[in-house]
C-alpha positions in Angstrom: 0.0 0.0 0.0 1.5 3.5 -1.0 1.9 5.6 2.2 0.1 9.1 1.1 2.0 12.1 2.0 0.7 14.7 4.0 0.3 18.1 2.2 -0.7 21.7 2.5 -3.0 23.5 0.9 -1.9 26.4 -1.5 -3.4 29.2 -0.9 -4.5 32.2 -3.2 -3.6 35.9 -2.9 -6.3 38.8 -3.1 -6.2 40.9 -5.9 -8.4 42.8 -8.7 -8.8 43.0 -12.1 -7.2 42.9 -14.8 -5.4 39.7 -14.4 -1.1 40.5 -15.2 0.1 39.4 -17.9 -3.1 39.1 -19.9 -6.6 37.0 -19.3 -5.0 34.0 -21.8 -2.5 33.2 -19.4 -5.1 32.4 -16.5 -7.8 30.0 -15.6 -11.1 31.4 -13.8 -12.9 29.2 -11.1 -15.7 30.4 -9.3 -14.7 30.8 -5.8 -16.5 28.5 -2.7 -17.5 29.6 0.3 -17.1 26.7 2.4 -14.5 24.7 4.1 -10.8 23.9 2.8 -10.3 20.3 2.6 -7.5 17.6 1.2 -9.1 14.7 0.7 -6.8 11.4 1.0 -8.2 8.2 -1.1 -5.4 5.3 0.0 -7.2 3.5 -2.9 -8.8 0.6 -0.5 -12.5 2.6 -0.5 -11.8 4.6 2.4 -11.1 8.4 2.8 -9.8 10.9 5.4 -10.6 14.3 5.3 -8.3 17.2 6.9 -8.7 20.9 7.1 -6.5 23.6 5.9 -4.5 23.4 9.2 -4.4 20.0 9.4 -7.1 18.5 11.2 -8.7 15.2 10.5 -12.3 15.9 10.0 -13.6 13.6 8.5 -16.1 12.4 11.1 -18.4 15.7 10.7 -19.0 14.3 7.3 -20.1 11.3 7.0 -22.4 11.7 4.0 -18.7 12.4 1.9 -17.7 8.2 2.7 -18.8 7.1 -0.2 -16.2 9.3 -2.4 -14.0 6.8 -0.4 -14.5 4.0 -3.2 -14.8 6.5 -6.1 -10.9 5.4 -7.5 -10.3 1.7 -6.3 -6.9 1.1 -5.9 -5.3 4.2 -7.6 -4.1 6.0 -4.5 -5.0 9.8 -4.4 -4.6 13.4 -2.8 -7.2 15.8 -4.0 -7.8 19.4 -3.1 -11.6 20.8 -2.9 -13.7 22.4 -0.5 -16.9 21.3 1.6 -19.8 23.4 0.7 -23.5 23.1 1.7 -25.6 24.4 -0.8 -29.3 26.5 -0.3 -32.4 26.2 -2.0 -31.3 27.7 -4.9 -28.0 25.5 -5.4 -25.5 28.2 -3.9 -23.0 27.4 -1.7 -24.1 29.2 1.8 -21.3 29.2 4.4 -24.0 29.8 7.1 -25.4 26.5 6.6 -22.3 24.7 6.5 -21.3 26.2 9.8 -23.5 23.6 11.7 -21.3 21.3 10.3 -17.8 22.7 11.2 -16.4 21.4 14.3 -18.5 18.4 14.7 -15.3 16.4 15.8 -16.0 15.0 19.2 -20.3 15.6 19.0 -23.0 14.1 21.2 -24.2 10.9 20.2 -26.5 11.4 17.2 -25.4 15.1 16.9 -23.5 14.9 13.4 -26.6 12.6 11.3 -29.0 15.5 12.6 -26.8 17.9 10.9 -26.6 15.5 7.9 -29.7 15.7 7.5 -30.6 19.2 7.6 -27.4 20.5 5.3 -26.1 18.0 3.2 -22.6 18.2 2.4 -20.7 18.4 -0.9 -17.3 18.5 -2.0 -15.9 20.4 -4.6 -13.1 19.1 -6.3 -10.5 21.7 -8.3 -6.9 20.1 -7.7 -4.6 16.5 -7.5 -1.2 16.9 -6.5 -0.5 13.2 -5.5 -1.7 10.3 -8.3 -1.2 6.7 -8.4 2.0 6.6 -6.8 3.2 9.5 -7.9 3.5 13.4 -7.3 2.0 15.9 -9.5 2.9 18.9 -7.5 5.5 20.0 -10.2 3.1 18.9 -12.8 1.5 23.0 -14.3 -1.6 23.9 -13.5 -3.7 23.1 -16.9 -2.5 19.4 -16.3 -3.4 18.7 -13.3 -7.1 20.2 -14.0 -7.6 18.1 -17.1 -6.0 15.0 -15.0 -8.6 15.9 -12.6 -11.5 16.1 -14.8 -10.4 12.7 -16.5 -10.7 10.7 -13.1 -14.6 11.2 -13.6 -15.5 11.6 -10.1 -19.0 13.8 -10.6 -21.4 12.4 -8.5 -24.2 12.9 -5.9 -21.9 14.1 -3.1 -19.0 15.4 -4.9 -18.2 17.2 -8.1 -15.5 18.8 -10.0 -17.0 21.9 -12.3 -15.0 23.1 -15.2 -12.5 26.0 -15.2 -12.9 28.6 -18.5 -9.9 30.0 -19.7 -9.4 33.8 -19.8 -12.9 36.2 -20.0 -12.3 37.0 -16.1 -14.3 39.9 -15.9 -17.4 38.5 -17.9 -16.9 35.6 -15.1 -16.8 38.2 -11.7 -19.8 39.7 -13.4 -21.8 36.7 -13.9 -20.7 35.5 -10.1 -21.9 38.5 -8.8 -25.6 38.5 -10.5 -25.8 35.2 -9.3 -24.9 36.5 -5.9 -21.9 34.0 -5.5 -18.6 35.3 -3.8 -16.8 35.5 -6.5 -13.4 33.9 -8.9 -10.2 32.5 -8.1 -7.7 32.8 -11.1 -5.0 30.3 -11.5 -2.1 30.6 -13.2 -2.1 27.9 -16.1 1.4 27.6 -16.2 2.0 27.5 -11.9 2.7 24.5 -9.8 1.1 23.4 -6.7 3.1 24.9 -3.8 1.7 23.3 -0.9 1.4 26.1 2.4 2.6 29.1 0.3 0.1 32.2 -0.5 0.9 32.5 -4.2 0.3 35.1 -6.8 -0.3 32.4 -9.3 -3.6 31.7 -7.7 -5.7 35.0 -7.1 -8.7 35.2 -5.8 -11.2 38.4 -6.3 -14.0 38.6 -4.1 -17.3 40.8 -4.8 -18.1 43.3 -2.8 -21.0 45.2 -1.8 -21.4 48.7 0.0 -23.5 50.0 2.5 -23.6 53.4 4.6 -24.0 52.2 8.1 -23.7 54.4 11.4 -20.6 54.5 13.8 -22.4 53.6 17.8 -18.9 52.6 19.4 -15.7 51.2 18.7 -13.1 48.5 20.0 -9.5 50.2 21.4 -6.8 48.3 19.8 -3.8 47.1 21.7 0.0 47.1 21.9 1.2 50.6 19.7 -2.9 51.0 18.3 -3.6 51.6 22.6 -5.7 54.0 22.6 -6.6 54.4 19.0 -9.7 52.2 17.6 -9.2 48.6 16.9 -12.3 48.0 15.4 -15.7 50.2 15.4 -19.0 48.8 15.9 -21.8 49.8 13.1 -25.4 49.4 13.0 -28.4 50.6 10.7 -31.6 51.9 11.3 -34.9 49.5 11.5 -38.2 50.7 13.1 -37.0 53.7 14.6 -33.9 51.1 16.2 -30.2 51.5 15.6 -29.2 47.3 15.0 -26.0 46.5 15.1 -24.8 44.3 12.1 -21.2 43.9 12.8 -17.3 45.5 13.9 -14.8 46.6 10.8 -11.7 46.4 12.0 -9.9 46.5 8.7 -9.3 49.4 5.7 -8.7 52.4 7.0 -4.6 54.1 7.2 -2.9 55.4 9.9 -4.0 59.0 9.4 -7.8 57.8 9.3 -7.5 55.9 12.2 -5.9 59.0 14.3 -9.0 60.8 12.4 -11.5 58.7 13.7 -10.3 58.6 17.4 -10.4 62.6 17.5 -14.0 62.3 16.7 -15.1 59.5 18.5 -13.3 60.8 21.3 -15.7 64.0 21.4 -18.9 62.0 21.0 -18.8 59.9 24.2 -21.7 58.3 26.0 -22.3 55.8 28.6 -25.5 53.8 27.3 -24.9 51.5 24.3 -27.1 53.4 21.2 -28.0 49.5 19.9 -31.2 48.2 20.4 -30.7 44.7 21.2 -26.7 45.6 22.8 -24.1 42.9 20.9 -21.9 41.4 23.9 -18.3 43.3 22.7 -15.7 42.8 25.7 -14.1 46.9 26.1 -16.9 48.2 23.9 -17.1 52.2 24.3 -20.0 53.7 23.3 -20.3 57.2 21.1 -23.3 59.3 19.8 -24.5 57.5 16.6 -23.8 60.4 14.1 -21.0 59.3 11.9 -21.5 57.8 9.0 -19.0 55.7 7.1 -19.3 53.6 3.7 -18.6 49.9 4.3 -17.8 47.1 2.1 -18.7 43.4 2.2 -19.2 40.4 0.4 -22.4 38.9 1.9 -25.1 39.3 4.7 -26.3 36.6 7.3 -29.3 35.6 7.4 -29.6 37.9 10.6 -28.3 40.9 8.7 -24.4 40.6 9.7 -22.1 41.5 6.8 -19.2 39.2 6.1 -15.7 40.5 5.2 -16.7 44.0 6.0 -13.8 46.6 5.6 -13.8 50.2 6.5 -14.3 52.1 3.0 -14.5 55.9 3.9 -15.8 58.5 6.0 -19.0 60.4 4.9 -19.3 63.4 6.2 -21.8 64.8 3.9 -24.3 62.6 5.2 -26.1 62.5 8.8 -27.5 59.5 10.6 -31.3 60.8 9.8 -30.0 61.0 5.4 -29.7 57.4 5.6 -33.6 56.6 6.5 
């Protein structure tokens, strides 16, 4: 029996369009929203699942065993990621969390959440084949070996990869209100643990004008300064919080925004219901800020949000 070696994901760098060197040189997947996994076939019809960091996991899904006997005796290491799917066939992150971390459940607790969110992995990389690796192998080879394995099935799948026409790709992601593309290098080998620029991933992003209520104080040299501020919008005559950015601003906006949150003190918490935020500090809800996110929550939160810019020329009352 070949012993399978243990290997790393690769992971993709953040960027935007245009693509460098051309759209020609690149292949355009569209991006999952679900949970990293390197599937291990040792070829005998069993399988072991592990995480991006390492963990075995493949007790939370059960309903993925049966990709165990999908290559008899042609040991395998695949890269792919667990999704759950909606009602409208979209991967949807917040289902799949009911899933993540069933390692060590109650009795019964993992075929409940079977049950209510099927799992399915996604298939888009081998790097170890039939004995041998194929981590040096480029890009378009592995894909097509990939595709040639014929592994579509009820549970798992492995959806094609266009070449070039990146933007006509983020456009038609984003009316289908998916996260986005990853675009890999055709030419790029698999480098297992390293964040390459050969696979770039480009996320959509949505904006909002939300209202400033409090803020986080960062630590070590940001003491003092905000570490992350706390937004909410207006329902019903309410201020509801719907998450803390803690991300896109410079140094000179953040010493910008502690001047004027530091004038604008209070000691109630303007939210109606309060979020639980260990060192919260409260401020009059009157600045305004333009936020950017990829997705919402099914309670409202945005995902990914970043800080965007200040709005000055618009009041808490403008925003409805």
């Amino acid at each position: 029996m070949v012993t399978l070696p243990r290997i790393t994901p690769m992971l993709a760098t953040p960027g935007r369009l245009p693509l460098p060197g051309g759209d020609e040189r690149w292949a355009v997947e569209t991006k999952q929203d679900g949970q990293r996994a390197i599937m291990y076939l040792p070829g005998d019809g069993t399988l072991e699942l592990r995480s991006r960091s390492g963990e075995i996991i493949t007790r939370a899904y059960p309903d993925l065993l049966d990709i165990g006997g999908a290559l008899p005796g042609t040991p395998a290491v695949l890269d792919g990621e667990i999704i759950a799917l909606d009602e409208h066939g979209r991967a949807d992150f917040e289902r799949l969390q009911s899933r993540m971390g069933l390692i060590r459940p109650p009795a019964g607790a993992v075929e409940r959440a079977a049950r209510r969110a099927p799992a399915h992995l996604v298939l888009f990389d081998v790097m170890f084949l039939g004995g041998r690796s194929r981590l040096a192998q480029p890009y378009a080879e592995r894909r097509q070996e990939l595709r040639s394995l014929g592994l579509d099935g009820p549970s798992c799948s492995v959806p094609g990869a266009a070449i070039g026409r990146s933007a006509e790709a983020l456009e038609l992601t984003h009316t289908s209100g998916l996260e986005g593309i990853v675009c890999k290098l055709l030419s790029s080998r698999y480098e297992p643990g390293v964040r390459s620029r050969s696979w770039i991933k480009i996320r959509n992003t949505l904006t909002v004008d939300a209202i400033v209520g409090g803020w986080v104080p960062g630590r070590g040299r940001l003491a003092g300064l905000p570490g992350a501020l706390l937004i909410g919008q207006r329902a019903e005559g309410r201020l509801r919080y719907i998450e803390s950015v803690g991300t896109g601003w410079s140094e000179r906006e953040r010493t910008d925004l502690a001047r004027l949150l530091s004038v604008a003190v209070i000691t109630d918490c303007p939210f109606t219901p309060a979020p639980r935020i260990v060192g919260a500090r409260w401020v009059l809800p009157r600045l305004v800020g333009e936020i950017t996110y990829t997705s919402r929550t099914r309670a409202g939160y945005l995902r990914h949000p970043s800080w965007h810019r200040l709005r000055p020329g618009l009041a808490p009352e403008d925003l409805g």
